[in-house]
Each structure stands twice: as C-alpha cells, then as structure tokens.
N, C-alpha and C positions, 0 to 999 in steps of 0.2 A: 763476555764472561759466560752468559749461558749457553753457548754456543760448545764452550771449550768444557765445561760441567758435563752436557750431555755427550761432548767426544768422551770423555772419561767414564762417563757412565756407560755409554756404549763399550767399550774396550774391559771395563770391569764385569761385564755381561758378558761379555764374550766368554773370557778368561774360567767365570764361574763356571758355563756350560760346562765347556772340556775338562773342568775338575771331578766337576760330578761325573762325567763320563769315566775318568779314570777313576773316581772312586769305584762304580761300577763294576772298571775290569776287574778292581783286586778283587771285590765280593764275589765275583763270579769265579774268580781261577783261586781260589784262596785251597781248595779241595783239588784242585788237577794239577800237573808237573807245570815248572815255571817257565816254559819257554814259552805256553800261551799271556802268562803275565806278562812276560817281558815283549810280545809279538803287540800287545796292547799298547800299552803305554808307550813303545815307540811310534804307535801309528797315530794314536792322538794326540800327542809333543808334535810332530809333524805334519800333522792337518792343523795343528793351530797355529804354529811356524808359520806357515807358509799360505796360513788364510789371506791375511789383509796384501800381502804383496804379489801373490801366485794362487788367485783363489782356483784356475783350473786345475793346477797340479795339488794343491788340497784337496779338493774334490777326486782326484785321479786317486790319493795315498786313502783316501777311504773308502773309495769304489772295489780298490781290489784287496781292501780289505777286506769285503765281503765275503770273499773267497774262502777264509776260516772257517766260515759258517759251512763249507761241504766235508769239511773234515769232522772227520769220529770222536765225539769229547764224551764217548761214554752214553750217549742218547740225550744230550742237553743240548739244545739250541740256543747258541752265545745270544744275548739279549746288545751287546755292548757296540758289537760291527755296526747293527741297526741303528742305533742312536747317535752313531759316529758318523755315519750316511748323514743322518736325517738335520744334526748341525750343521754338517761340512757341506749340503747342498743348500739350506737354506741361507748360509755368510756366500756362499759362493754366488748366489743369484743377487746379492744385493750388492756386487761388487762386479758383476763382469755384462756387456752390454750385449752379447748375442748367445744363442741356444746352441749355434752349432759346435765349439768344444767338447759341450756337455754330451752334448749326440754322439762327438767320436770316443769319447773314455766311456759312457757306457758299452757302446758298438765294441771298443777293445777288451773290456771285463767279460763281454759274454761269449766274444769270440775263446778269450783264451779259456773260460771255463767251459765250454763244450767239450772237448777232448778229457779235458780233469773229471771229467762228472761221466762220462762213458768207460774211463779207463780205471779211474781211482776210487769212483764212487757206487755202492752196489745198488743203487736207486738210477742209475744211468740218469737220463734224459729226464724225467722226473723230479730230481736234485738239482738240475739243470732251468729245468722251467719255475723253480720254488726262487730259485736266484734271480729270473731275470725278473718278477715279479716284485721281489723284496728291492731291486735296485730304482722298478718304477717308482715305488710308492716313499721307500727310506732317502731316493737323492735326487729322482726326476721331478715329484710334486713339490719338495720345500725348495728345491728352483727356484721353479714357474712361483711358487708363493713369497719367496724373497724377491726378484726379479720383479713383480707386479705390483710389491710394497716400494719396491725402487722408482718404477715406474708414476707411482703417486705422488709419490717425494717430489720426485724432479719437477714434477708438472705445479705441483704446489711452491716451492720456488722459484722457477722461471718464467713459469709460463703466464701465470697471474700479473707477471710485472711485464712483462712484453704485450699481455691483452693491455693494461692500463695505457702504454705507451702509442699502443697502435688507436686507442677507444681516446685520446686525447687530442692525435693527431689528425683524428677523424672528424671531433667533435670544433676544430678550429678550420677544418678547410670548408665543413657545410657552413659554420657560422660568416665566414667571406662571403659562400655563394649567396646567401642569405642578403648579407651587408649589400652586394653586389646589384644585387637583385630591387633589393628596397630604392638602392641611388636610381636606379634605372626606371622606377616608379616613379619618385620625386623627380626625375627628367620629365615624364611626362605627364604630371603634375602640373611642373614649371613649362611647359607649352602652352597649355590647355590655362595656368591660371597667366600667365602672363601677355596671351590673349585678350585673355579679359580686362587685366587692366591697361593695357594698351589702347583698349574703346574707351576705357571711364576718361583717361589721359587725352583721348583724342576727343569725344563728348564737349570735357570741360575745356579744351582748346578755343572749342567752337563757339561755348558760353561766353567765353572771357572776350572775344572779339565780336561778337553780336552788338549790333547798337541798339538792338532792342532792351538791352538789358540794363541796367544803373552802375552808378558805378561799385557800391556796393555788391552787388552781385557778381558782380567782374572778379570784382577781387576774389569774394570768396573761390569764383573758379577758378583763378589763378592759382590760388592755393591749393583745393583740390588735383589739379593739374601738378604742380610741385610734387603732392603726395602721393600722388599714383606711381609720375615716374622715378619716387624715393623708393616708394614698394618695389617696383619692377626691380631695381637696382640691388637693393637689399635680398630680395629674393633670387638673384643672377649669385648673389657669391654665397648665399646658403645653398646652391644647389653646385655652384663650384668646389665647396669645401665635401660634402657628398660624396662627389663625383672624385677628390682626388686629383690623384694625377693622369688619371685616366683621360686621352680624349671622348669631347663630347660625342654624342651617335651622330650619325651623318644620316641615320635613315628619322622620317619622321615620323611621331606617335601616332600610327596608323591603326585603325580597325576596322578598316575595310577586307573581311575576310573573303566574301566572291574574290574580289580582284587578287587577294595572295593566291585562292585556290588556282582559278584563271591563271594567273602565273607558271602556277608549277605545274600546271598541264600542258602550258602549253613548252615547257619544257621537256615533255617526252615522260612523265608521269601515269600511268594508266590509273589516273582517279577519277572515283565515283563522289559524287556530292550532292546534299540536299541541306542546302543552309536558311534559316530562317532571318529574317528582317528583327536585327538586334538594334536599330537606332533607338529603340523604349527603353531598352537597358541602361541603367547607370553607365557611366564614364569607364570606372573603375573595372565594369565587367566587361563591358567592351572592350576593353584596353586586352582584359583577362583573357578573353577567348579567341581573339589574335594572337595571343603569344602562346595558348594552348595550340593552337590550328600550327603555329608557326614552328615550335618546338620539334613537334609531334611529326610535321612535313619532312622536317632538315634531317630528325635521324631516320626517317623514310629511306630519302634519297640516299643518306651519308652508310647507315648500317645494310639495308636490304634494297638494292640494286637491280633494278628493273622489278619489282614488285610489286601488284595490285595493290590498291590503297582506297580506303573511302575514309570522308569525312563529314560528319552528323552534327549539323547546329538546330537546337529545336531548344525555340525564345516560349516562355509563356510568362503569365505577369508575375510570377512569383521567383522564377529560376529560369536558367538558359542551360544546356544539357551538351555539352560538348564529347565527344564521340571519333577518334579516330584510330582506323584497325590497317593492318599493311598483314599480306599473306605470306608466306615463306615464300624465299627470293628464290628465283631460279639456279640460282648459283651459289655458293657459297653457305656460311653459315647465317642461323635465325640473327635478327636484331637484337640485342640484350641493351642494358645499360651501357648508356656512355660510359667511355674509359673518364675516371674523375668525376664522376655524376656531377658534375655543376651543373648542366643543364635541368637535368630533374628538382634536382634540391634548389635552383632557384626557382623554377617554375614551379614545385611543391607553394614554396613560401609566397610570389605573386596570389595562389589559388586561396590559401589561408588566412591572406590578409584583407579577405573581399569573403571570408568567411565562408566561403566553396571546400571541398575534398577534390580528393585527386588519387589515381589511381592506374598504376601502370606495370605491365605484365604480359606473358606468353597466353594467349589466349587461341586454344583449337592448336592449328598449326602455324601461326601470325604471332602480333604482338595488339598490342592495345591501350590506347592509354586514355581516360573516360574523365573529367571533370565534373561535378555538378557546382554551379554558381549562383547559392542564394541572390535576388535584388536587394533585399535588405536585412544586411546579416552583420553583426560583430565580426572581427577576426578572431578565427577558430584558435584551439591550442594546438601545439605541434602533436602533428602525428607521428605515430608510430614507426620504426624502420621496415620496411618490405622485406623478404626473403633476398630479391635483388640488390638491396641497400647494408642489408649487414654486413658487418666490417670486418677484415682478414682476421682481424683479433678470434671473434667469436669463429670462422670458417676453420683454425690452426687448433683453437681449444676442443670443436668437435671431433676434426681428427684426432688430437690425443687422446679424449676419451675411447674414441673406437681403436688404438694402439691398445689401451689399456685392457679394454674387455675381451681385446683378439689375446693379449697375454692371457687372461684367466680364461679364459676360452678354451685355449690350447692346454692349460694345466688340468683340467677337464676331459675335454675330447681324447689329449697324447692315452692317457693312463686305460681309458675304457676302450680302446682300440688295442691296445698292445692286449689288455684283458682278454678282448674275445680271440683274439689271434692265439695268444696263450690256451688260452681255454678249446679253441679248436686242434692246436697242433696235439697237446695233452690227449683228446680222447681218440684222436686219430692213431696215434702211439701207443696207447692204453687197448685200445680197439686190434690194433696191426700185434701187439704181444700176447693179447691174449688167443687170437685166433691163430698164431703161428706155434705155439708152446704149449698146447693144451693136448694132454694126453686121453684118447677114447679112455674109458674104461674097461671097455671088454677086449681092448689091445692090451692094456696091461696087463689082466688077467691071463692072460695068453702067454703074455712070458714066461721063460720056464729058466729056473737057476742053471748056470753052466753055458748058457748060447752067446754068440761071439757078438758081436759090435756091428758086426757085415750085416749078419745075418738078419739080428732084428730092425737095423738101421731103416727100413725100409717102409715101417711100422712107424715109427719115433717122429716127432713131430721137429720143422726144420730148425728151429732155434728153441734155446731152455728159456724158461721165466728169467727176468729182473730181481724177481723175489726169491730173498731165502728166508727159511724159518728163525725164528728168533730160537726155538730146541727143538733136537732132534737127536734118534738114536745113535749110539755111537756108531761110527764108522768101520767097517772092516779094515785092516791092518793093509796099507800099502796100497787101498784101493782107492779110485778117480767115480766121483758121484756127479751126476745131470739129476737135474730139477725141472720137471714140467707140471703145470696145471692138471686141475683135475675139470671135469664138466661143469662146471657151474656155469648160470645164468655169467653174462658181460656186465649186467649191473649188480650183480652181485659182487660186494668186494671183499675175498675172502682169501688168507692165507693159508687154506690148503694145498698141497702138494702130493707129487707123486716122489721118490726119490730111486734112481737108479745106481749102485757102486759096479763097479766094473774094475776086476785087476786082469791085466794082462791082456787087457779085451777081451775078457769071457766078465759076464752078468754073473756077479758073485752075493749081491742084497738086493732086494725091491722094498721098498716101505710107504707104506701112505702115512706120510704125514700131517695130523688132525691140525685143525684150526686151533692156536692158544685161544684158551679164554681167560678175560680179564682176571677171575677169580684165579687161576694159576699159579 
C-alpha cells in the first residue's frame, strides 16, 4: 500500500510540474501572437507524454525546444523552454540507465542550431554559444542529478539486501571453520587426555593384581580401573559426536615444530629458521604453534612456489612468538588468502582460544603471518575482519559507492569543461570579430561621398561586425549599408559603429554611430 501511495504520489508530482510549466507558457505568450502559445503547450503535453515510456525522446521534444529561445520575441527571453529542459532532464535521468542518449540529442540540438544562429540569428555564434550553455546547465545537470538520485535508490534497495545475504553466508561458513577447527582441538585433547588415563587404567591394573595389597584395596582398584576405562569410552564418542562424520586424522597431535620445519626443507623449501625449545609451554600452545608453523608452511608451498621462506619461534615464560614471512615467488602472482579462508579462520580461532592474536598480510614484497601466544591467558574475543577477510558484500557496496560519486562527479566535472571550452571558443570569436571588422578612424575619415565600392574596398576591413545598432539614422532610399567597428579597446564592450550605405556601388552616407545609452 505504501508503495502504490508514493507511485501515485510520484506521478501526481510529475503531472503538477508540467502544469506549472504550461501555466508559464500562457503568462509569458499572453502579450505575443499565438503560435508561440500554441508551440508551448504542445511541447510540454509531449515531454510529459512520453516521459515515463520514452524518457530519451522527452528529453529530445525539449531539447530542441530550446531552439525558440534564438528566435526574436521582441527582446524577451522565454523563461518556459528552460524549465521544460530542466523537468524533462531531471524525469529523464531517473528513468534511463546510461549518458550516452543524452550525449547524442544534445550533440544533435547544437549541431542543428549552428547553421540557425549564423544564418537566422544576428548574434551569429554568440546565440549559438548562450544555447549550448543553457542546454548544459537546463538538461545535462538535472540528468546527472536525477540519474545519481537513481543511482542511490537502487543501491538502497538491492544492494543492502544482497550485502545481508552475502554477510550471512559468510558469517555461517567461518562459524563451520570455527566448529571445525574446535573438533580438531578436542581430537587432540582426546589423545593427550586419553593417554593419561590409559596409565591411571593401567597403574590400577597393576594395583588390583599385586599381592602386596589386601583385598580391599584390590578392589577399590578394580574399580578405579572400571572407571578410567568408562572415562576413556565416554570420552571416544564425545569426541565422535565432535568430529561428525568426518573421518578421524590419521596424522598425530604433533608439536614437534624442528621436525615439520626439517621436513619442508628438506623437501626443496629454501627456509630459513630459528626455533626455540617450546617443551615449557603449555599443551594448548604447543599444539598452537605447530599448526601456526604448519598453516603458514602449506600456503608457502601451495600459493608462492619456490619462494624463500623463514620461520621464528622465540619461547619466553610468559608468551611464545611465532613469526613466519615467504618473499615474493619467482613466478607468478604474491600469496593472498586462501580461496575460502578456512584455513585462516580456523587457525584465527585455535590462536584465540589459548588467548593469542594472530595476524596475517602482504608485508614488504612477501606475506606474513605472526601469532603471539600468551602461557596463561583466557580465550580472547573474536577479532576483527582483516582488509583480506572482508566479504564480497562490503567489496560490491564500495564499488557502488565509487559508481555513485563518479556519477556526481561527472555532473560536476561535464558542465565546467564544456564552460571553459565555451568560454574559450567565445573570446577567440569575440577576439577574431573584433580585429577583422574594425574600421581605422582616419580611413574613415578619408572617405569621400561618391567613391565606388572597388575603390575604397581596399581600405575596408575584411568582414562587418555581428552587431547592429538597436537606432540608427534613417537610411538613404534604395541603398545597401556595411557595419564596422570603431577603435575601441577589445575589452571594451561597446556598440559603437561606423555605418557605410552604398547605392549602385558608389558611397552615398557615412555615419557613426554613437553608443545608446541606457537613459535613451
């Protein structure tokens, strides 16, 4: 229901705009002949037409509506075209998925008004430049500003729900590794205590057949004996249930870290190592810093392939400091995270659960992955995700943000490029008129009433001004007039003239032309 209130509310917003717009036109043509009323209100009935189905070609019917704006309404400049742009590009960006439409209907408005604004307009090029500036700012900026409110929408409905999905799916595969990870602890756990009471079990074996002992006491070890191997028993299928369906490890709860290293050299490893005598360390760390060493080894060999490698064990009585870096491989690309980070995210949770950090990352031109291992520590809280670890959800959400910002970006950048292009081509034309159509003053003078067109041609500068006077002397009867500048500074901006009539090609008026002043 609210959904279908704000479509309605939207569409009644629409509807209003283009009312107001054609009220507009009638206020403004209410005083001129009716074909510009009527040139109005068909152009905004069909930019609103054909907004929501055809919003390029809405945008096309009010682009080159602009075009009115170079025609002569008496010295008024239509207010109406503007604001029919400036609708009809901002519904149009909120409904169409790319720029480049928009790039060819304006590319086609300025094409076809060049020729119109040279030939039909006495501002030439001028008229021309006022238009394509009016089309940045009235159709090309509410675009990019509808388009970039689209752009926010969308990411606000989609995107949000796909981060949730992707941030759930993520948050259930580390919690496996985790799960995983914990069983594989409790395996070695279940070695290490089921060890132990295998001696209590075998001890009281010994007790119970001793003849040194009574019979009372027998018994009691018999029963001890019972109880050990009921514990041992009891503890085999909580460490089954654990474990799953998984089979058990075939390798055993080793932490003998020389001999892994030993191992992997001499498998063709070029490792460096200085490992300390961890037997003082608890179980738990020990355990830890073999499967640090071991992790750390496998994606050695597994990601960077023939690549130096060292590994750092240094035991003190407080913590064990575990330390191993691999250089960039001769071949190929650096090491990153495992595809599935299981291995990190279990080995993260081993590290935390013995109340250690853990730490892994491109370091220099290598990688490196660093533990430290309190002796006696609670299990820490979970840490933080790495740069490495954050999940496609968050990687897909910063690229839309940078979609986003490159859209207002470009709504920005487009307009104040076309500006100084504009603004260059202007005084370069402005610049090229005035120095082509400026008449000396002591050439004019020189003219004398009666000389032919040949004659003085030679004198006359190659082209006449743009500008004509807004009044001027009447004209001689039947005679053809040229308009040139007079000296003036180039930043000076002034409509004085010179004016020459000529019948028959003989020089029949000369006039200068004063500057109107406003009080006039």
């Amino acid at each position: 229901m609210q959904r279908n209130w704000s479509g309605r509310a939207g569409v009644l917003l629409e509807v209003g705009v283009f009312v107001l717009i054609g009220a507009d036109v009638w206020y403004e043509t209410r005083q001129n002949g009716d074909w510009e009323l009527v040139a109005g209100l068909v152009l905004t009935t069909l930019t609103l037409v054909l907004g929501r189905r055809l919003p390029a070609a809405s945008l096309a019917v009010a682009a080159f509506g602009g075009l009115i704006a170079m025609v002569d309404l008496g010295g008024r400049f239509p207010a109406w075209p503007v604001l029919l742009m400036i609708a009809a590009g901002y519904y149009a960006g909120r409904r169409m998925e790319t720029v480049r439409p928009v790039l060819g209907i304006l590319a086609a408005v300025t094409v076809v008004a060049l020729p119109v604004s040279l030939t039909e307009v006495s501002d030439g090029l001028g008229s021309w430049l006022s238009l394509l500036v009016t089309l940045l700012f009235a159709a090309f900026v509410p675009w990019h500003l509808g388009h970039y409110l689209r752009l926010r929408a969308d990411l606000e409905r989609t995107g949000w729900r796909r981060a949730e999905e992707l941030e759930a799916r993520q948050r259930i595969t580390a919690e496996q590794a985790r799960l995983r990870e914990r069983a594989r602890i409790a395996s070695d756990m279940h070695d290490s205590l089921g060890h132990e009471l295998s001696l209590i079990a075998l001890r009281a074996a010994t007790l119970e057949l001793s003849s040194d002992v009574d019979e009372r006491h027998r018994a009691a070890a018999g029963e001890l004996r019972e109880s050990a191997a009921t514990a041992t028993e009891r503890l085999r299928q909580i460490i089954g249930v654990l474990r799953e369906d998984a089979p058990p490890p075939v390798e055993p709860a080793d932490t003998d870290v020389a001999g892994l290293v030993e191992r992997v050299r001499g498998s063709g490893v070029a490792l460096e190592s200085r490992v300390d005598d961890v037997s003082d360390a608890p179980p738990m760390v020990r355990r830890a810093v073999y499967r640090v060493v071991q992790e750390a080894l496998t994606n050695v060999t597994k990601h960077a392939p023939g690549a130096a490698a060292s590994v750092w064990v240094e035991c003190s009585a407080a913590e064990t400091v575990v330390v191993v870096r691999n250089a960039r491989p001769p071949a190929g690309s650096l090491p990153g995270v495992p595809s599935g980070q299981h291995g990190l995210v279990g080995l993260r949770e081993r590290v935390r659960l013995v109340g250690g950090t853990l730490a892994a990352g491109p370091s220099g031109d290598g990688f490196e992955v660093r533990a430290g291992l309190p002796h006696d520590a609670a299990p820490a809280a979970d840490a933080p995700e790495t740069e490495a670890e954050r999940s496609e959800s968050a990687r897909e959400l910063a690229s839309a943000r940078r979609r986003v910002r490159r859209t207002l970006a470009g709504a920005v950048a487009a307009p104040a490029v076309v500006i100084v292009v504009a603004t260059v081509v202007g005084v370069v034309q402005y610049a090229y008129n005035w120095s082509s159509s400026t008449l000396d003053p002591l050439r004019y003078n020189e003219l004398r009433l009666g000389e032919s067109r040949v004659d003085i041609g030679q004198v006359l500068p190659r082209r006449q001004t743009v500008e004509r006077p807004d009044a001027e002397p009447e004209r001689p009867p039947g005679s053809r007039c040229e308009y040139y500048r007079t000296d003036r500074s180039l930043f000076e901006l002034s409509s004085e003239s010179y004016r020459l009539c000529f019948d028959r090609d003989l020089l029949v008026s000369k006039d200068l032309i004063p500057e109107r002043r406003g009080d006039e």
